[in-house]
C-alpha positions as CSV (number, residue, x, y, z in Angstrom):
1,X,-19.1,39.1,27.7
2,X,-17.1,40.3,24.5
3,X,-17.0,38.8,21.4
4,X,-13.6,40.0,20.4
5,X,-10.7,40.5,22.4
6,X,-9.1,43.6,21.6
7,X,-6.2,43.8,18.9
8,X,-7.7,40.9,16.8
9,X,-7.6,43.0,14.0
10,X,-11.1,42.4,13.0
11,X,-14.2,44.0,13.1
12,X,-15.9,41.1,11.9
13,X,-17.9,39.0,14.9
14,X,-17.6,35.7,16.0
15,X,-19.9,33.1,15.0
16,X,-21.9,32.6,18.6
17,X,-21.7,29.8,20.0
18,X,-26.2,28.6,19.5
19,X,-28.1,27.6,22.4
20,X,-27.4,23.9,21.1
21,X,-23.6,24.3,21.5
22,X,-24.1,25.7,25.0
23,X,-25.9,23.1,26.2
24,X,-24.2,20.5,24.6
25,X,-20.8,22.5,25.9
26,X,-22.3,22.0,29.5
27,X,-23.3,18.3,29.1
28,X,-21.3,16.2,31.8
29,X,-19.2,13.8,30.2
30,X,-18.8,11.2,32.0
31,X,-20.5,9.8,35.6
32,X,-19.0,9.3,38.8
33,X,-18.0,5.4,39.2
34,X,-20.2,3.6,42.1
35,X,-17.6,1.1,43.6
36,X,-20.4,-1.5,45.0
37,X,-21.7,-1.4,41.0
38,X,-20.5,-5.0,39.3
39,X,-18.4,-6.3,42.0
40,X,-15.8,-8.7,41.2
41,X,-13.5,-10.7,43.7
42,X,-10.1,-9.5,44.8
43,X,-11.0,-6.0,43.1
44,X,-10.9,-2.7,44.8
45,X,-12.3,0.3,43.5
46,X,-12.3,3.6,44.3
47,X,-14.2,6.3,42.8
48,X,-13.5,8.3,39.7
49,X,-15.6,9.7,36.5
50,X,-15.8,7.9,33.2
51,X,-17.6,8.1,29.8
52,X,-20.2,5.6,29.7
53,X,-21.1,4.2,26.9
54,X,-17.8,3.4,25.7
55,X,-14.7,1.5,26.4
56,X,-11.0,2.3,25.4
57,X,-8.7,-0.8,23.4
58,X,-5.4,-0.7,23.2
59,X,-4.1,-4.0,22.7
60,X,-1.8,-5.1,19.6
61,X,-3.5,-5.9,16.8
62,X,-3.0,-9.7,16.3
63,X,-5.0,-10.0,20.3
64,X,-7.6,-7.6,19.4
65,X,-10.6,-9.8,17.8
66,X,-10.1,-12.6,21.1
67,X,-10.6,-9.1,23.5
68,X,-13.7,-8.3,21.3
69,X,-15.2,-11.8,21.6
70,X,-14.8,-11.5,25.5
71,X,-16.6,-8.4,25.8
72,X,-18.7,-9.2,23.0
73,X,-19.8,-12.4,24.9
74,X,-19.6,-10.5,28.5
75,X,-21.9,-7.5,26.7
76,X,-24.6,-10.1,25.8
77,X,-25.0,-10.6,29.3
78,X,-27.1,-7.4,29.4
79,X,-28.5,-7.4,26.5
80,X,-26.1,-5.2,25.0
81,X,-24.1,-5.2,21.4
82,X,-20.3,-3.4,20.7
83,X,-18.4,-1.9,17.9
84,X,-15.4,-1.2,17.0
85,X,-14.6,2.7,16.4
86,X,-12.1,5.3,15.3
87,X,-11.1,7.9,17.8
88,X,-13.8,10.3,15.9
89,X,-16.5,8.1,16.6
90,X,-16.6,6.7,12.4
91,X,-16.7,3.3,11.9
92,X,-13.8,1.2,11.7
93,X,-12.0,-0.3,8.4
94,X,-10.3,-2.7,10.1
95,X,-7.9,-3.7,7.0
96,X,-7.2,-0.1,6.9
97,X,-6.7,0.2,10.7
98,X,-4.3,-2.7,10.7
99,X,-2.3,-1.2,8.2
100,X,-1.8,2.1,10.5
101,X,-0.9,0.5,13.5
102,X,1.5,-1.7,12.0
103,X,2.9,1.3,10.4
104,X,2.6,3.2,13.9
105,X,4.5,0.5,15.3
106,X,7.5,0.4,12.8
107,X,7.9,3.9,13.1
108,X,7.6,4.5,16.7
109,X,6.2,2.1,18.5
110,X,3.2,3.7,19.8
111,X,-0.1,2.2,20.9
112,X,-2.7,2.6,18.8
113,X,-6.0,3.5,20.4
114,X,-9.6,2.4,19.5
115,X,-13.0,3.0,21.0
116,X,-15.4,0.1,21.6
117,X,-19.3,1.5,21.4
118,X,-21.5,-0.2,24.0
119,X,-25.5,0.0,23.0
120,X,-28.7,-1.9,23.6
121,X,-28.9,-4.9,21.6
122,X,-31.5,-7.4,23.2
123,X,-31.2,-11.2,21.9
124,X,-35.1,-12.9,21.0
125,X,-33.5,-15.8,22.8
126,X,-32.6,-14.5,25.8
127,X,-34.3,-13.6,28.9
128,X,-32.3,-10.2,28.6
129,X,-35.0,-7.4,28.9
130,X,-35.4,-4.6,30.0
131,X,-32.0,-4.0,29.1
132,X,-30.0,-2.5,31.9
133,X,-29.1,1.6,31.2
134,X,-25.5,0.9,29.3
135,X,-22.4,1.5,31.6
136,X,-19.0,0.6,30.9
137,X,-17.8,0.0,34.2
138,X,-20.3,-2.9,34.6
139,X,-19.1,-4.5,31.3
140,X,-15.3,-4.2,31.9
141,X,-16.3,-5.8,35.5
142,X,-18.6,-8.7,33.8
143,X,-15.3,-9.3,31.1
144,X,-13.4,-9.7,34.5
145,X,-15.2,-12.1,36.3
146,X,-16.2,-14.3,32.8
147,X,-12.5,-14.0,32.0
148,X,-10.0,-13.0,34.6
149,X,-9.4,-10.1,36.4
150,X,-6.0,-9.6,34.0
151,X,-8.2,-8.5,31.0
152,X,-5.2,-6.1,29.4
153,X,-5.6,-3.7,26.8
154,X,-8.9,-2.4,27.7
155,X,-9.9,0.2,29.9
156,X,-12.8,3.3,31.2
157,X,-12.0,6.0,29.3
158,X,-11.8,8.4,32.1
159,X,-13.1,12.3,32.3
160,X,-10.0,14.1,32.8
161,X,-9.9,17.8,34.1
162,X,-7.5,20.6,34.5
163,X,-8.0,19.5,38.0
164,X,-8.8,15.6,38.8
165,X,-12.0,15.2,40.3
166,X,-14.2,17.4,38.3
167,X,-13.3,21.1,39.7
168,X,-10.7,23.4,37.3
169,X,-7.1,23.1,38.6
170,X,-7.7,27.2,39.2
171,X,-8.9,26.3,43.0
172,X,-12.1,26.5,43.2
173,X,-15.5,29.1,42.2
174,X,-15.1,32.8,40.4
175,X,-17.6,33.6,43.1
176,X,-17.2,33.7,46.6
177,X,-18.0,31.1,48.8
178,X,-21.3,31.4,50.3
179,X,-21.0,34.9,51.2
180,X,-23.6,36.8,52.9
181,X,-24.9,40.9,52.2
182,X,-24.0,42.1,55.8
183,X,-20.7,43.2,56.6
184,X,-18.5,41.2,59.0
185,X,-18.4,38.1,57.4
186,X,-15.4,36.0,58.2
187,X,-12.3,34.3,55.9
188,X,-13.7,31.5,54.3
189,X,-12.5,28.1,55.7
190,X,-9.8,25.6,54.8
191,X,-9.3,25.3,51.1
192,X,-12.5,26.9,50.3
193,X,-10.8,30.1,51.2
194,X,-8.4,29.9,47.7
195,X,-11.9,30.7,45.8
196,X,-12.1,34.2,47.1
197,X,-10.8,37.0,45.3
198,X,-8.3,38.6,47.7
199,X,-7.2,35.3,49.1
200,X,-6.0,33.5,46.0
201,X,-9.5,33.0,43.6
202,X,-9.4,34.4,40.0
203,X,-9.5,38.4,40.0
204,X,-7.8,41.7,37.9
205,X,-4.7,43.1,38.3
206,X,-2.4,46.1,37.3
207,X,0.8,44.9,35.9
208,X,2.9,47.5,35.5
209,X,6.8,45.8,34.7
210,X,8.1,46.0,31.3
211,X,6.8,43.1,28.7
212,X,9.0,40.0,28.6
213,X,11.9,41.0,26.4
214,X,13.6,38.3,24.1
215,X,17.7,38.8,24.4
216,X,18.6,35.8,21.9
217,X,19.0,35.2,18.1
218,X,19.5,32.0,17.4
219,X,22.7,30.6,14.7
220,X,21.8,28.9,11.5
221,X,21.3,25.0,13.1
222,X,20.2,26.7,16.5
223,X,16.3,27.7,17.5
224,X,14.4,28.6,20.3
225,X,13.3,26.2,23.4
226,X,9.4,25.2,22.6
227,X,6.9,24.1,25.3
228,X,3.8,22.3,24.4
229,X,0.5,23.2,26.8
230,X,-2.4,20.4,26.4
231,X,-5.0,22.5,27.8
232,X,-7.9,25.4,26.7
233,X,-6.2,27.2,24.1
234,X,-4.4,30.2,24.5
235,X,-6.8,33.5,23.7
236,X,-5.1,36.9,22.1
237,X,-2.6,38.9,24.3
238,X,0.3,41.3,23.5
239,X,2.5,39.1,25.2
240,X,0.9,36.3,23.3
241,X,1.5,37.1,19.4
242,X,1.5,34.7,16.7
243,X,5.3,34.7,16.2
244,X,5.4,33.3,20.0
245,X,2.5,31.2,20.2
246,X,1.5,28.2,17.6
247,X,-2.6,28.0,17.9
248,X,-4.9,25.1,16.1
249,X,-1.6,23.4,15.4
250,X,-2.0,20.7,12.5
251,X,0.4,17.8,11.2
252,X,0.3,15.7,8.3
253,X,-2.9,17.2,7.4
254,X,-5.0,16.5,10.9
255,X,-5.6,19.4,13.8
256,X,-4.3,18.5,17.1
257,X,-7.0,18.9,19.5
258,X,-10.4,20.4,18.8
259,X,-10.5,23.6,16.7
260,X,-14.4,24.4,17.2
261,X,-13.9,28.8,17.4
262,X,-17.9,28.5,18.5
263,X,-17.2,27.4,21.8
264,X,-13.2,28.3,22.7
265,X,-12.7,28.9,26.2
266,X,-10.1,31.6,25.5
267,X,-12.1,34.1,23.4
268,X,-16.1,33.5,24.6
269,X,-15.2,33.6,28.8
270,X,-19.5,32.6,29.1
271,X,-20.1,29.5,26.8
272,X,-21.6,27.0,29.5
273,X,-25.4,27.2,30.4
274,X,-27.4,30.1,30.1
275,X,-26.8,33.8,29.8
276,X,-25.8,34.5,33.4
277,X,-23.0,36.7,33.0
278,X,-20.8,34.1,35.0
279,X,-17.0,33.4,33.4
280,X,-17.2,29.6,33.1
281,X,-14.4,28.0,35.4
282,X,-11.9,27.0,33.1
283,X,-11.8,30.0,30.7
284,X,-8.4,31.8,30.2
285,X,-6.8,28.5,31.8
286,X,-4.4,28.2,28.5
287,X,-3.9,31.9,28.3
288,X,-2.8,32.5,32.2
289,X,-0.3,28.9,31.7
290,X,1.0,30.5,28.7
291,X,1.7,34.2,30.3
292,X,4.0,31.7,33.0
293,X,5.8,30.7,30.8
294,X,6.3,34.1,29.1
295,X,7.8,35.3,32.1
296,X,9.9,32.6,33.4
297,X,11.3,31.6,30.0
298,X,10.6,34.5,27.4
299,X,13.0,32.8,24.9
300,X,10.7,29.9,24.5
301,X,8.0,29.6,21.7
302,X,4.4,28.1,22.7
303,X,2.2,25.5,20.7
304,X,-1.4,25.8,22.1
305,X,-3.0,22.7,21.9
306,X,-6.8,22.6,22.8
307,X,-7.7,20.0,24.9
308,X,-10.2,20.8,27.5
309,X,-13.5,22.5,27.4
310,X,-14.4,26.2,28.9
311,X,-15.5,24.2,32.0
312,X,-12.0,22.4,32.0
313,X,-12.7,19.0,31.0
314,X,-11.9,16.6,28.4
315,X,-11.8,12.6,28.0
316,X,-8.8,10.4,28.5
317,X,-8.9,8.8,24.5
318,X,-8.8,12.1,23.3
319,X,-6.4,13.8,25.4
320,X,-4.2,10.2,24.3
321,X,-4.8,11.2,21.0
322,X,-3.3,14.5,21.3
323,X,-0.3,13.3,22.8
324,X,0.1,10.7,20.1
325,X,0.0,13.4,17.6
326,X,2.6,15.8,19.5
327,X,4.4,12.6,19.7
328,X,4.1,11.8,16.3
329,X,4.8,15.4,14.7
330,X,8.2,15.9,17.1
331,X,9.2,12.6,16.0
332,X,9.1,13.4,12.1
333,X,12.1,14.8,10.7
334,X,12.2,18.6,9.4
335,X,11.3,17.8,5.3
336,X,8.2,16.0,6.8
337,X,6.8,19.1,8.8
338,X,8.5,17.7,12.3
339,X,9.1,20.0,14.7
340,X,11.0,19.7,18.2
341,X,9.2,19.8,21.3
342,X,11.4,20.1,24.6
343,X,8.8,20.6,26.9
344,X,5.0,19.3,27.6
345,X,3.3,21.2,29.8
346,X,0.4,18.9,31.6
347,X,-1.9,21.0,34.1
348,X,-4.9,18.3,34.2
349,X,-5.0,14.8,35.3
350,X,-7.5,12.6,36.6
351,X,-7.7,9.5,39.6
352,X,-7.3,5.8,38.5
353,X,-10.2,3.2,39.8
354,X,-8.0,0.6,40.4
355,X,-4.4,1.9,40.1
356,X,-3.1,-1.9,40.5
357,X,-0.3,-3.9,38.3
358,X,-2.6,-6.2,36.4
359,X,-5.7,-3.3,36.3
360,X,-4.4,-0.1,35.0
361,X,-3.3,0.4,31.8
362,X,0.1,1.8,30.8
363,X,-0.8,3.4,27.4
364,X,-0.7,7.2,28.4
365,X,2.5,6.1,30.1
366,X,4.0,4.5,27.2
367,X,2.9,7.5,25.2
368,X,4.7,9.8,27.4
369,X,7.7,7.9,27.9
370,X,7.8,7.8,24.1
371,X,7.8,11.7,24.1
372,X,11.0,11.6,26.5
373,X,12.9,9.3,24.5
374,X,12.8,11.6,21.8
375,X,14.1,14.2,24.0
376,X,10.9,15.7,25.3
377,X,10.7,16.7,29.0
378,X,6.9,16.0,30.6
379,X,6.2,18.1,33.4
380,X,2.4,17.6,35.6
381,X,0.6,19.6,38.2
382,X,-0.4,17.1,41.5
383,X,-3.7,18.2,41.5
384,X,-6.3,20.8,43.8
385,X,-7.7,17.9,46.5
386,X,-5.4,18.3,49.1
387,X,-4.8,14.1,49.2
388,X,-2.0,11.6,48.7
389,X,-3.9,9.7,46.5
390,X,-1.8,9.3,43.1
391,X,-3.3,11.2,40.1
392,X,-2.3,11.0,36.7
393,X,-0.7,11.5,34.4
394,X,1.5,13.4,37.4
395,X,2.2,9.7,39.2
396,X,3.9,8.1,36.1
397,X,6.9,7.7,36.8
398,X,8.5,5.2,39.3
399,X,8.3,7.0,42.8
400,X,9.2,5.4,45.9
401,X,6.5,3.0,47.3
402,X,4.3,2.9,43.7
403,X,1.9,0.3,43.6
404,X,1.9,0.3,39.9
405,X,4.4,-0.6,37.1
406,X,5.3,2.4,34.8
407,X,7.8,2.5,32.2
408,X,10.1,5.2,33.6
409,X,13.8,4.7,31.6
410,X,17.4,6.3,33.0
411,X,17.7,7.5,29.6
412,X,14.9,9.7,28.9
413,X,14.1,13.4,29.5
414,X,12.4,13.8,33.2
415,X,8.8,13.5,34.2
416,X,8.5,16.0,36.8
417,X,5.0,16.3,39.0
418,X,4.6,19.5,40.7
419,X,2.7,20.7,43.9
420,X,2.1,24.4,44.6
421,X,3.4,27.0,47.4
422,X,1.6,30.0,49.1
423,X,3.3,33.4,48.7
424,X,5.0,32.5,51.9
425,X,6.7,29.5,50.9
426,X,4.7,27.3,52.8
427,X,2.9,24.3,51.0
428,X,-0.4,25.6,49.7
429,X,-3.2,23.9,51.6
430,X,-5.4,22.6,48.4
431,X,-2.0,21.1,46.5
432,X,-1.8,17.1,46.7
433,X,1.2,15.7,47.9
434,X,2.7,12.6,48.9
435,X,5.7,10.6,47.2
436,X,4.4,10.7,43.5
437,X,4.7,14.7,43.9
438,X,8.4,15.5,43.3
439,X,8.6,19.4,43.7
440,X,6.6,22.1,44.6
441,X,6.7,25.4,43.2
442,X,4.7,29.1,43.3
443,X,0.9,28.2,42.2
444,X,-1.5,30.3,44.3
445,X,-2.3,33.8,44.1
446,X,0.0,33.9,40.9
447,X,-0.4,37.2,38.3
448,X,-0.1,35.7,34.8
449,X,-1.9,37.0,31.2
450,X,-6.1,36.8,30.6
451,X,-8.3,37.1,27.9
452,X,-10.1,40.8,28.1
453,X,-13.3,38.7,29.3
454,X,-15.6,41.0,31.4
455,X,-18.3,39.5,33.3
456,X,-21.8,40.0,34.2
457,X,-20.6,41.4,38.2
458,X,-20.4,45.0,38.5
459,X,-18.1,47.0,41.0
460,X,-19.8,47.2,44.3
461,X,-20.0,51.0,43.8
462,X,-19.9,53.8,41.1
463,X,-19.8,57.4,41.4
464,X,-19.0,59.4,38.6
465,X,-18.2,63.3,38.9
466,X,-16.7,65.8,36.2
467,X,-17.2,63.4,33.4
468,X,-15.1,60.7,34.8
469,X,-16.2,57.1,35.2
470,X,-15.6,56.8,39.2
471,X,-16.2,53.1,40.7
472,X,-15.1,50.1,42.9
473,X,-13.4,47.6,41.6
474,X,-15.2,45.0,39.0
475,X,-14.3,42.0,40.4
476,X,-14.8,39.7,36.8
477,X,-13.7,42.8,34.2
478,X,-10.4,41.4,33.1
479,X,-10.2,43.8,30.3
480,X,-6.4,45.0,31.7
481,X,-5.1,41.1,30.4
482,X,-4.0,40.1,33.7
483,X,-5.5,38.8,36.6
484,X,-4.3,36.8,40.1
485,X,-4.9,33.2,40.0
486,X,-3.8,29.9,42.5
487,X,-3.7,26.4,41.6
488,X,-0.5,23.7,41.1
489,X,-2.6,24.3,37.3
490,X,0.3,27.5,37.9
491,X,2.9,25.9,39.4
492,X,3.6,23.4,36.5
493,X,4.4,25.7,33.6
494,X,6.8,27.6,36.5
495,X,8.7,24.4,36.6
496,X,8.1,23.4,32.9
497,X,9.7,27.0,31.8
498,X,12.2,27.2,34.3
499,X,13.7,23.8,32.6
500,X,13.7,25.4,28.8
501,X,14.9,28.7,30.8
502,X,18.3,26.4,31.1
503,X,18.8,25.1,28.1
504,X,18.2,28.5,25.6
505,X,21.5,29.3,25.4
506,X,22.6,25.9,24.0
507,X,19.6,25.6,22.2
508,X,20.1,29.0,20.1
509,X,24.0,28.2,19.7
510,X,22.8,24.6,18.4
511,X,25.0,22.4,20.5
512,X,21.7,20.2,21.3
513,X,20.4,19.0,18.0
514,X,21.3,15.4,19.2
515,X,19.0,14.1,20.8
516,X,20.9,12.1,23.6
517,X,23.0,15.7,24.0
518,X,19.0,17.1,24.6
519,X,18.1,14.2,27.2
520,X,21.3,15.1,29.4
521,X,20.6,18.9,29.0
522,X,17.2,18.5,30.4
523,X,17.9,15.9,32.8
524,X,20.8,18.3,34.5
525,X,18.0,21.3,34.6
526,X,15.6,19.5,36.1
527,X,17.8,19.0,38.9
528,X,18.9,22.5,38.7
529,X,15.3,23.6,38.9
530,X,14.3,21.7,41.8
531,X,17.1,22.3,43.8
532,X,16.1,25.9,43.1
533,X,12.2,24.9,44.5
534,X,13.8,23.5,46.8
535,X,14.6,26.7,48.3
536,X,11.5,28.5,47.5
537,X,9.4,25.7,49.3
538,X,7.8,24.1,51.1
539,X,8.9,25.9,54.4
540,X,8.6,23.7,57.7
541,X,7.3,23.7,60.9
């Protein structure tokens, strides 16, 4: 696997990431929810993955110490204890965090976020041992039934991935499915087929067109559009330079997202488990999103925000936390450090347990709508698990037949979800679908930008003659920084670019500094862009 990509202009090596960081990298984070686990009357649950040993608060400030005594008292039912955190895991000043969120509030009126630590904290007066393993499910379920099922402001903070449900939003395995030596073998079935090289799974590719060419010099009060991707990172490409793309971004002093160069996915391809050789799942995710976009909308600029890990997961709190700081740093004005976002690219998501009125929480909503009131289009993929069953944050916004409340205003930019086509138009068989998708767009066997990682696989067969290096293709040597790739991971910057593809023009002139002039701007290419997918997609029967 190489260290360097090439062109980093440095001869120096990266720190590697120690055996520590690769098994920590590899840890799960989270469990898969056991519906029959803590049952409470009149709630349904269906499964999802969730951090255990912690629960996520987001209620005002003033109803916060009356939700701590509930689960406080509910958590002593198990022997357990709970404390109040910062996002980071430090302990909490609570003056100090009062004074922020009342600030937060004034300014923008965004939730503030806080973790509660669950942990073992037997009573010598209770007949409370052994104490139960500590799962946050069970205590959010025991708050319910002591106190109402309506216990708002607290919630699982859920594992989110650059696909719901645990696999990366790129369908599927770098190797083939179950593939036998002997020849003859036949096409993988149903969506398993999408992990196969040659049939829409990760593998090189010659490009051989020109690079995207910029055409555009924007006036004096006039700038480029800028799309924001939550996701890996984006690793070093020639299409990819540093006057294009915004990496580690920063505001008022604080990174966005994690900034660890040990373990990011976009310049180690191997950082999960041992040293088999074997590009981890979600590495070169940001990188391929962010080569979409270059070609669909080479006017725009990129800010790379790391999110997920190299296996293409991440936790619901701290993927809030990096919206609330994208929120917060668009929202500042220029002498501050603001800078506009028009676009949020969002290929992850994750499934709700109980995606009722009175049992999910609206926070990422809210923070999202907030985004689009500033003038800040959101765009989703739907998700790889071929179901109708709403994931999020694609579902937020008020589809026909939602059995949910969302803030979703007339006079915000649009929240677009986004399902992905086949090469032939027709709906790809992984995408989700259902109501809460709203378009669908070209996601599977998509060429788009890749780290030069190169693999432990050799090419099948070498034989070199007269000094030349003579061989079969190497199916995981992606040292020619492009590759083939399917997922509606691909289909969502598509959409998200093609949006900031319509408004450039004004942009650069600077006719959309206002910000409700920016909300009608993107709300008239959105519809633009779908009618355009539309007639890409899906074809019918």
């Amino acid at each position: 696997m190489t260290d360097l990509p090439p062109g980093s202009g440095s001869d120096e090596p990266r720190r590697r990431a120690s055996w520590r960081d690769r098994y920590d990298a590899a840890r799960a984070r989270g469990v898969q929810l056991d519906p029959r686990s803590e049952p409470v009357r009149g709630i349904s649950a269906y499964p999802t993955d969730y951090a255990t040993d912690h629960l996520l608060i987001t209620v005002a400030d003033d109803a916060l110490d009356d939700l701590l005594a509930e689960l406080r008292e509910a958590a002593s039912d198990f022997g357990w204890g709970i404390e109040l955190q910062n996002l980071d895991g430090t302990g909490l000043d609570r003056a100090a965090a009062s004074a922020r969120a009342r600030r937060a509030r004034e300014e923008l009126e965004l939730p503030t976020i806080h973790r509660v630590e669950i942990f073992a904290q037997p009573s010598p007066d209770k007949d409370d041992q052994p104490v139960p393993p500590i799962d946050a499910w069970r205590l959010l379920q025991r708050t319910r039934a002591r106190f109402g099922i309506d216990v708002s402001g607290v919630s699982l903070d859920h594992v989110m991935s650059v696909d719901p449900y645990g696999k990366t939003n790129p369908y599927g395995k770098t190797n083939p499915y179950g593939k036998t030596n002997p020849y003859g073998k036949t096409n993988a079935p149903g969506t398993e087929s999408y992990a196969e090289p040659g049939s829409g799974g990760r593998q090189p590719v010659a490009f051989v067109g020109p690079d995207p060419a910029r055409r555009l010099t924007p006036v004096k009060d006039g700038r480029r559009p800028v799309i924001a991707v939550l996701d890996t990172g984006c690793g070093v490409h020639p299409w990819l330079g540093d006057d294009i793309v915004t990496r580690d971004p920063s505001f008022d002093g604080h990174p966005i997202g994690v900034v660890d160069p040990a373990t990011d996915p976009e310049v180690h391809g191997d950082i999960v488990g041992p040293f088999d050789g074997q590009i981890d799942d979600a590495a070169g995710h940001g990188t391929f999103i962010s080569g979409i976009i270059r070609q669909q909308s080479p006017e725009a600029d990129i800010i790379a925000v790391r999110v997920a890990d190299s296996e293409g997961n991440l936790l619901e709190g701290d993927f809030m936390l990096a919206v609330r700081s994208l929120v917060k740093w668009m929202t500042a004005p220029p002498e501050k450090g603001g800078r506009p976002i028009d676009v949020i690219n969002l290929s992850l998501g994750y499934y709700h347990e109980t995606p009722e009125d009175e049992l999910f929480d609206r926070t990422l909503s809210q923070l999202l709508v907030a985004a689009r009131r500033h003038g800040c289009a959101v765009v989703c993929s739907a998700g790889n698990d071929a179901t109708d069953r709403p994931a999020f944050p694609a579902a937020l916004w008020a589809w026909p037949g939602a059995d949910f409340v969302v803030d979703d205003p007339a006079d915000a930019a649009p929240h677009v979800s986004v399902g992905a086509l086949n090469p032939n138009r027709t709906m790809a068989l992984y995408s989700n679908l259902g109501a809460w998708v709203r378009t669908y767009a070209p996601g599977t066997a998509v060429l788009s930008t890749s780290p030069a990682f190169n693999g432990g696989v050799q090419a099948g067969t070498r034989d070199d003659r007269e000094g030349s290096r003579r061989e079969t293709i190497d199916p995981d040597d992606f040292s020619s920084g492009f590759a083939l790739w399917s997922g509606t991971s691909f289909a969502a910057p598509y959409v998200a670019a093609a949006i900031t593809a319509q408004i450039a023009d004004a942009l650069a002139e600077g006719s959309l500094n206002d910000r409700d002039a920016r909300i009608a701007a993107l709300r008239k290419a959105e519809k633009l862009v779908i009618e355009h997918c539309a007639q890409l997609g899906p074809r019918h029967s």
